[in-house]
C-alpha positions as MATLAB code, in Angstrom:
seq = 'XXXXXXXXXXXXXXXXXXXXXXXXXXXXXXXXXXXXXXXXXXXXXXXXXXXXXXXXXXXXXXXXXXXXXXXXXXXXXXXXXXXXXXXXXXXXXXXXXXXXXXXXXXXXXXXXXXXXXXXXXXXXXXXXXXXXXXXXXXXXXXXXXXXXXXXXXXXXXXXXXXXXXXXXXXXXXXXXXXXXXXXXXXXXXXX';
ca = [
       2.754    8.220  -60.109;
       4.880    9.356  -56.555;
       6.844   12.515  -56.803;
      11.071   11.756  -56.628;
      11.372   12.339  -52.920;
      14.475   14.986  -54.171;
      16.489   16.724  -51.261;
      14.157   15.088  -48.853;
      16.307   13.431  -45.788;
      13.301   12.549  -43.440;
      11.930    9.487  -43.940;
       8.697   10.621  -41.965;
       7.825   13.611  -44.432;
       8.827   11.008  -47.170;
       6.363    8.742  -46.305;
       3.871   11.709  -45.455;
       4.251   13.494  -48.577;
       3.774   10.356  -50.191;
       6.579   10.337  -52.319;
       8.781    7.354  -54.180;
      10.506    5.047  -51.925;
      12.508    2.293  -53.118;
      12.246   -0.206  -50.033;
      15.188   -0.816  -48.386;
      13.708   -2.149  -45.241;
      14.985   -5.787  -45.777;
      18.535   -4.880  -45.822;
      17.940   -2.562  -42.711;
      16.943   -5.162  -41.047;
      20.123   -7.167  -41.477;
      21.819   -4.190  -39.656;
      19.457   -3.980  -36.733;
      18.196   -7.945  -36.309;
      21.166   -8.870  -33.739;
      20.756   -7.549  -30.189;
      23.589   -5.335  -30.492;
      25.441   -3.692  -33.652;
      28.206   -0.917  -34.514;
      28.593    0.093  -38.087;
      30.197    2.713  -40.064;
      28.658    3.779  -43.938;
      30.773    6.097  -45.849;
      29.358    7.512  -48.642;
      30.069   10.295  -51.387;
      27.428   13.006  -50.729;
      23.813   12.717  -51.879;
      23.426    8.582  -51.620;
      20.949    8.566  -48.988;
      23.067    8.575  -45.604;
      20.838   11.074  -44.135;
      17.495    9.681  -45.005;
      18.739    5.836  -44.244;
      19.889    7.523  -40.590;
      16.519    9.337  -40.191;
      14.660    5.542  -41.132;
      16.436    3.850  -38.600;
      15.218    6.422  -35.559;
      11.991    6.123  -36.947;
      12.410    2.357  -36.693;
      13.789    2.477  -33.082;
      11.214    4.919  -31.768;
       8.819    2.357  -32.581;
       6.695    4.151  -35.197;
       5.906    0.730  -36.549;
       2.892    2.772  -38.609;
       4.919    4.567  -40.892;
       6.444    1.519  -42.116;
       2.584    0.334  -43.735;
       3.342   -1.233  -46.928;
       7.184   -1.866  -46.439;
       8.966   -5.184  -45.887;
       9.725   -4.409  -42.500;
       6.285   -4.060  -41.396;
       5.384   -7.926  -41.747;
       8.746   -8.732  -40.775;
       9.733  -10.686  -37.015;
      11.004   -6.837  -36.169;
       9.723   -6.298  -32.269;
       9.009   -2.703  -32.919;
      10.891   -2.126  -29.497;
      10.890    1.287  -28.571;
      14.833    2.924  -27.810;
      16.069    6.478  -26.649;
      17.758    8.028  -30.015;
      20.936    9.993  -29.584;
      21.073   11.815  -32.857;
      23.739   13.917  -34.382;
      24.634   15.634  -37.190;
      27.392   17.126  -37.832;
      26.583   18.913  -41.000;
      24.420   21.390  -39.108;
      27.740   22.880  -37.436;
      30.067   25.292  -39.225;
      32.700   25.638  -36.154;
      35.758   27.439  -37.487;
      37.556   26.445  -34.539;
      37.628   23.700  -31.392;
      35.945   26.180  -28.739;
      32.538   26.734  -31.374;
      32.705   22.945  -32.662;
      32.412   22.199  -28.145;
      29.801   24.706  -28.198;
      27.888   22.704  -30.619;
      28.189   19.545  -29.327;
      26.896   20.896  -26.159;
      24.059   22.557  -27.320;
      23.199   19.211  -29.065;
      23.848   17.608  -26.192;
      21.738   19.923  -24.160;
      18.801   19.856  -26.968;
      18.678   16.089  -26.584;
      18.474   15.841  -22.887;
      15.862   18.427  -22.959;
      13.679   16.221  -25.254;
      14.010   13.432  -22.955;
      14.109   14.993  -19.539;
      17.691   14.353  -18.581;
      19.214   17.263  -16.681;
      22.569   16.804  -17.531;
      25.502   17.989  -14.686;
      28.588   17.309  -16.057;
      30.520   20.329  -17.705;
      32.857   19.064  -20.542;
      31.116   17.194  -23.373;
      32.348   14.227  -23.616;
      31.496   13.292  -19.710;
      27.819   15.035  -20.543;
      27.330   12.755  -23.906;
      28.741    9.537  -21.236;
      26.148   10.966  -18.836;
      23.444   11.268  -21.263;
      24.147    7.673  -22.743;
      23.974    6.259  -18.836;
      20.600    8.392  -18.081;
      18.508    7.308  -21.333;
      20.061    3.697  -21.022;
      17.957    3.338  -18.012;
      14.697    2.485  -19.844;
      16.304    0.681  -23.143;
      19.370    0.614  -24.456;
      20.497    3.821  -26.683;
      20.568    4.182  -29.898;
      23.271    6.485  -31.672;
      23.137    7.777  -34.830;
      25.688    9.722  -36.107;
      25.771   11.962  -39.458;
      28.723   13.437  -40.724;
      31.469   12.419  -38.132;
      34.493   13.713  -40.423;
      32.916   17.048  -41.646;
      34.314   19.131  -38.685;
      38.024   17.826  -39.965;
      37.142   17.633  -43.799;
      36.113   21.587  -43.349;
      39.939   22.586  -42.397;
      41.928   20.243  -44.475;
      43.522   23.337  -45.999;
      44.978   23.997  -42.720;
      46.001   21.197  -41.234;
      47.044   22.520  -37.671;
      43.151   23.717  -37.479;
      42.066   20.149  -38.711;
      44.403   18.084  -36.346;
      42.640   20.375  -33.421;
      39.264   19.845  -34.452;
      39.871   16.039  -34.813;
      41.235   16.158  -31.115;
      37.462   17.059  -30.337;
      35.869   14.629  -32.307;
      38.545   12.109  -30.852;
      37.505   13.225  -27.324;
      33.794   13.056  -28.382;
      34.042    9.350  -30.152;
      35.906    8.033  -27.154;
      33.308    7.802  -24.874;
      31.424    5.106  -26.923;
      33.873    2.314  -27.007;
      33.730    3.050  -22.980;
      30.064    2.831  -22.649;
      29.146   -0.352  -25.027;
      26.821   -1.807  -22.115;
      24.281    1.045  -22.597;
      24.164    0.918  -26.420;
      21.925   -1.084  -28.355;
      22.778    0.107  -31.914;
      25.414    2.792  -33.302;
      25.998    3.826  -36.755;
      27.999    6.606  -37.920;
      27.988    8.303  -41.672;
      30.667    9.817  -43.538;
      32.194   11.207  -46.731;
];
């Protein structure tokens, strides 16, 4: 009998480990069949956001051999390979705008380091349009993002704090309705 994969978000040390995994590939599918797609999931915390964003890079990177034994692997899928913009915005804990724009550009930075993008552009939105544009040159990105609404949720007690951070995000989230020719796929998580 498989161990419960519990706290695990990664669906490659899931699958490694060789823990339980109930197969959602078939209804994946349905989000990612259609050359393009936009989607929004919120959840309550702890129903499998994380590990359902981290199966979908793996799916879009191509890693067609992790998927042995699951529905998707026989499946008409192409297995075509895509840049993956990943965030998560869990992994900050910005108690104001300045240190949640320091975070997005060290993500920012992080990514175009794994893909060789040198990225010239100072504020962060016109780096995260730049790095869409550079990594779109190969395939069309993917973006996956975790936890949009957890730099607001974090300062609901103090609203003025929360409207500021939200004038962030807002400045962050803006340049994807402005750059829908260079993405393939986009889905965003939240509470």
């Amino acid at each position: 009998m498989k161990p419960l994969p519990i706290g695990i978000q990664t669906f490659r040390d899931l699958i490694d480990g060789n823990y339980l995994y109930i197969d959602k590939t078939s209804n994946i599918y349905e989000l990612i069949k259609n050359t393009k797609g936009a989607y929004f999931l919120s959840r309550p915390r702890r129903f499998g956001k994380s590990l359902t964003l981290s199966t979908l890079e793996e799916i879009f990177l191509g890693n067609k051999e992790l998927f042995q034994g699951l529905w998707i692997y026989t499946s008409t899928y192409s297995w075509k390979k895509h840049p993956v913009i990943r965030f998560d915005f869990s992994k900050q804990k910005a108690n104001d705008p300045e240190a949640l724009i320091r975070f997005i550009h060290s993500e920012l930075n992080l990514l175009a380091k794994k893909y060789n993008v040198t990225l010239a552009e100072k504020d962060y939105y016109s780096q995260f349009q730049e790095l869409i544009i550079a990594l779109s040159k190969e395939e069309k990105v993917v973006i996956l993002i975790d936890e949009y609404d957890k730099p607001i949720i974090d300062h609901l007690e103090d609203t003025e704090l929360a409207l500021q951070m939200r004038e962030v995000m807002k400045g962050f989230f803006t340049v994807l309705k402005g750059n829908d020719e260079y993405i393939r796929f986009l889905l965003l998580t939240g509470v």
